[in-house]
C-alpha positions, 0 to 999 in steps of 0.5 A: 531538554538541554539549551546551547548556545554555539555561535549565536545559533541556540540548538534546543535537544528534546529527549522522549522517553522512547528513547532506549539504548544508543539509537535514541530518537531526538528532535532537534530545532535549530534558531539563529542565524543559518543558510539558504540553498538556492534549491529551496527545500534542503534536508538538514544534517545536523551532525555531519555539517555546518548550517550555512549562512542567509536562511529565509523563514521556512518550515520543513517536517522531514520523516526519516526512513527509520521509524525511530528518528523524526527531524523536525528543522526551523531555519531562522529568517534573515535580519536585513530589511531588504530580506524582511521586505521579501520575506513578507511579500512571500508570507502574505503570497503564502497567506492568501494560498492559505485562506484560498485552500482553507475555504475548501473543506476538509470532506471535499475529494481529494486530487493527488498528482504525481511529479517527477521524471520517469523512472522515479517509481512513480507508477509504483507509488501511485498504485501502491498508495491507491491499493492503502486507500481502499482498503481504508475505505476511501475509494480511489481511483489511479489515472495514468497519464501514459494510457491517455496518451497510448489511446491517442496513438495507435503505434509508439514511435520514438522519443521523439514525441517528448521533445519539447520543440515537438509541436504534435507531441507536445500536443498530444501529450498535453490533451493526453493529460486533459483527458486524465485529469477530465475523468480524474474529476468525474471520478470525484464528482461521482462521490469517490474519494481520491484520485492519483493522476499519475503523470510526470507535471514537470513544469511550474506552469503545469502545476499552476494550472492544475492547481488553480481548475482543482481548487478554484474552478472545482473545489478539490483538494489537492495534494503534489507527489514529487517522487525523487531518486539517486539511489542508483541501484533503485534507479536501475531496477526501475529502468529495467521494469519499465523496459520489460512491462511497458507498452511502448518497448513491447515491439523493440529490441532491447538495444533500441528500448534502452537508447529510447528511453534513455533519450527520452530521459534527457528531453524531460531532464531539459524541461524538469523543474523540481518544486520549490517552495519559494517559487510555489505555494502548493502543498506536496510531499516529496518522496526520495528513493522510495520512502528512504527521506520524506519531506511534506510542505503545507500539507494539512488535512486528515486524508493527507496526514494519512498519506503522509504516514504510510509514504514514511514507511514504504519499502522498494525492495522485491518481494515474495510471499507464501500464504497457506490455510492450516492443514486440514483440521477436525472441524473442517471434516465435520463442516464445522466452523472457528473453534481451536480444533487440532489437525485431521490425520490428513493435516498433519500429512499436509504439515510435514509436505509444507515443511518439506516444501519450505525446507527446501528453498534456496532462502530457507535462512531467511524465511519468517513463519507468522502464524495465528494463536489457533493450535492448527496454524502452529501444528502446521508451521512446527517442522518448518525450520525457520523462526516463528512468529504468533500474531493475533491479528491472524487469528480466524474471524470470531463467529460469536454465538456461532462458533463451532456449529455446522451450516446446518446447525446455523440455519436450524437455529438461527435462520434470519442471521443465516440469511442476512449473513449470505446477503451482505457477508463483506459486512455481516457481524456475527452476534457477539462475534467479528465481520470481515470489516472487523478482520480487516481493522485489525490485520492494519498493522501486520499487513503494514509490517508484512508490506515491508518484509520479504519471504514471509510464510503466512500459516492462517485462516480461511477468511483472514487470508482472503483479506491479506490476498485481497490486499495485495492483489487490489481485489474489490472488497465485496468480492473479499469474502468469496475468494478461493483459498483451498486447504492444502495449497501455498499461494506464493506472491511475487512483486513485479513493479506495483503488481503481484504474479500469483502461484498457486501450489497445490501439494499432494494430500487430500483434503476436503473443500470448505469453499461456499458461494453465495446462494441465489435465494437469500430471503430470510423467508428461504426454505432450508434446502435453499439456505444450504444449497451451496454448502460444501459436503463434510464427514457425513459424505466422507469415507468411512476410513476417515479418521484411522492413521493414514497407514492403517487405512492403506491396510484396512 
């Protein structure tokens, strides 16, 4: 730690042992005498200008997009008495906001309500925020104020609804947010989790009052999204997905879309006031250009922390991503399951086919290949010419005691674990061995990493890929575990806004099907033809030729 003292101003550097190289993260606190912008919040860049004068006493945690760097920014309080006479009125307004929400507790649903202009990505934010909480296991639901208020009108106008001298559309607009925020609490009263209202909350007042029914009046607690952008170009591509995906251009020309949205723009600029701590004691984050500068406010709470952390590391750029099953391997031609098998002669065809296909993107430069430790998910990557990454995480899910047996063998040996796998297989743990739950824990982190990477190709596993899928396509998790994901085909994922279009690429080489549903009868009391009713045929029912090159079976 190094101490200067420049100008009455002490700046105190705290060095971390993460630090390496040139780009060595540092914390930096600042006491002394500073400076206020009238805006109340301010991001504070130490380097590249001078503190200004008369701050008040705040607290500011600003998470930088870069992983590396965390600013952590105190201002001093001013020294007149007049100041300090403000400044205890606004600490003891903030002290009795405090021991309010304090009373709540910290199990207690959790309301999330976005602010912002439209076109801020907010929508995105929201959804994207509700698909991480799920599968985190908290349930949660998105209330979109714009649904609310297309239910209440049959046709969009014009905007002219958003006019703030518009009586009707202020009406309307204002029993649209009722509504959502009504089923937003009926959601949580129904012992779900959270919920987004994802609507624009542009005034004080508005927030005021959502603040004070969610806490006072039904015990929630609440946390404000303010989402903000001036990256231009960030700014623009959301535009043109709200000018292409929403419902209320669908029946305008694009010119028409364009000067519509862009008056409607200009009526919530007049009315937008931006949150300021010195006039509200609420707790928000706000988020600049889609996670560039994160700023949080008096948020406390474990579920809130959470949130916090992943907005810090969200990323606006499109994506497209290539998720494949290794090709065809030994074991999936005699129906067995996990092990280290090698690929069947027919997966190595489907090898050289993905390659070819991979090969010949026009982004091949930039392609990643992420494979799992297995050696059928790198047979199948090794001639794509792209670099290679091993992530364990990707590895199939571990069947303990089970591990290279057939399903025949699994209910000749261990019936009641067949069973009470086919009646709960979201949850099911193999002895000594994983759930789904379990794959899920541990593919956390690559799937933070892959939600901030593009063309990506994913060489994995049957059940692995069906919880990557199931992320990003915001699939309900006991339907996780039956998700098709046949051999020998590219699913290819594409962003548009919050969502996912889905391709799927069937590439021409045979394989067998190693997809099993659930079976009607799960009793452990079943019989064994009911217990193996839904189990997909194998080399028994294979020709004959199966296992001879490719070449020589044509002349066999």
């Amino acid at each position: 730690m190094i101490q200067i003292a420049i100008d009455g101003v002490t700046i105190v550097w705290l060095f971390g042992n993460h630090c390496r190289g040139s780009d060595k993260a540092r914390s930096v606190i600042t006491t002394g005498v500073g400076g206020q912008s009238p805006g109340g919040l301010q991001r504070v860049r130490t380097r590249r200008r001078k503190a200004q004068q008369n701050y008040r006493v705040k607290h500011i945690v600003a998470l930088a997009r870069r992983p590396s760097l965390r600013r952590i920014v105190m201002a001093p309080g001013a020294h007149s008495a007049h100041a300090m006479m403000e400044d205890k009125e606004k600490a003891l307004h903030g002290a009795l906001a405090t021991v309010r929400s304090s009373r709540i507790s910290q199990f207690a649903p959790l309301l999330i309500a976005l602010v912002g202009l439209p076109a801020r990505g907010k929508s995105q934010l929201a959804h994207r925020l509700s698909r991480h909480l799920n599968w985190n296991g908290e349930s949660t639901k998105v209330f979109d104020c714009s649904e609310y208020r297309r239910r209440r009108m049959a046709l969009y106008g014009s905007h002219d609804i958003f006019r703030a001298d518009n009586a009707q559309g202020s009406a309307i607009r204002r029993q649209s947010a009722r509504e959502a925020v009504q089923d937003a609490v009926l959601w949580l009263k129904d012992g779900n989790s959270v919920a987004i209202f994802d609507g624009t909350n542009i005034t004080r007042e508005q927030r005021r009052d959502l603040e004070e029914y969610c806490v006072s009046d039904m015990g929630f607690r609440i946390l404000f999204i303010e989402c903000v952008c001036e990256d231009q170009e960030l700014l623009e591509r959301n535009i043109i997905e709200i000018l292409h995906y929403s419902a209320d251009y669908k029946s305008m020309s694009e010119e028409e879309a364009v000067d519509d949205l862009r008056k409607k723009l200009e009526h919530y600029m007049r009315q937008y006031e931006p949150i300021d701590d010195n006039l509200e004691t609420i707790s928000f984050v706000r988020v600049e250009n889609f996670g560039e500068t994160v700023t949080a406010h008096r948020v406390a709470g474990q579920k809130e922390s959470g949130i916090l952390g992943y907005l810090s590391g969200m990323r606006a750029l499109p994506q497209t991503l290539y998720f494949t099953r290794h090709g065809e391997s030994e074991y999936n031609v005699l129906g067995r399951i996990g092990g280290d098998a090698s690929l069947s002669p027919r997966g190595a065809l489907y090898a050289q086919a993905l390659a070819n296909y991979i090969n010949a993107l026009g982004c091949r430069d930039h392609v990643t290949v992420w494979t799992s430790e297995r050696r059928r998910t790198k047979q199948t990557a090794t001639d794509i010419r792209a670099p290679k990454r091993v992530v364990r995480a990707l590895n199939e899910l571990d069947a303990g005691i089970c591990e290279g047996l057939t399903y025949e063998e699994m209910q000749e040996r261990f019936p009641q674990e067949f069973a009470w796998r086919d009646q709960d297989k979201l949850r099911y743990r193999y002895p000594w061995g994983e759930s789904y739950i379990d794959i899920m824990t541990r593919l956390r982190p690559a799937l933070s990493a892959l939600e901030d990477d593009h063309n990506v190709v994913v060489v994995g596993h049957q059940a692995v890929l069906r919880c990557m899928l199931g992320y990003f396509l915001d699939t309900k998790l006991d339907e996780l575990p039956y998700m098709t994901v046949p051999l020998h085909t590219i699913v290819k994922l594409t962003s548009y806004g919050y969502k996912y279009r889905v391709e799927m690429i069937k590439l021409p080489v045979d394989c067998v099907d190693t997809h099993r549903v659930q079976p009607k009868n799960c009793s452990i009391n079943r019989t064994t033809d009911d217990a193996l009713v839904t189990v997909p045929s194998h080399y028994d029912t294979l020709p004959s030729n199966l296992w001879q090159n490719p070449t020589e079976a044509q002349h066999a």
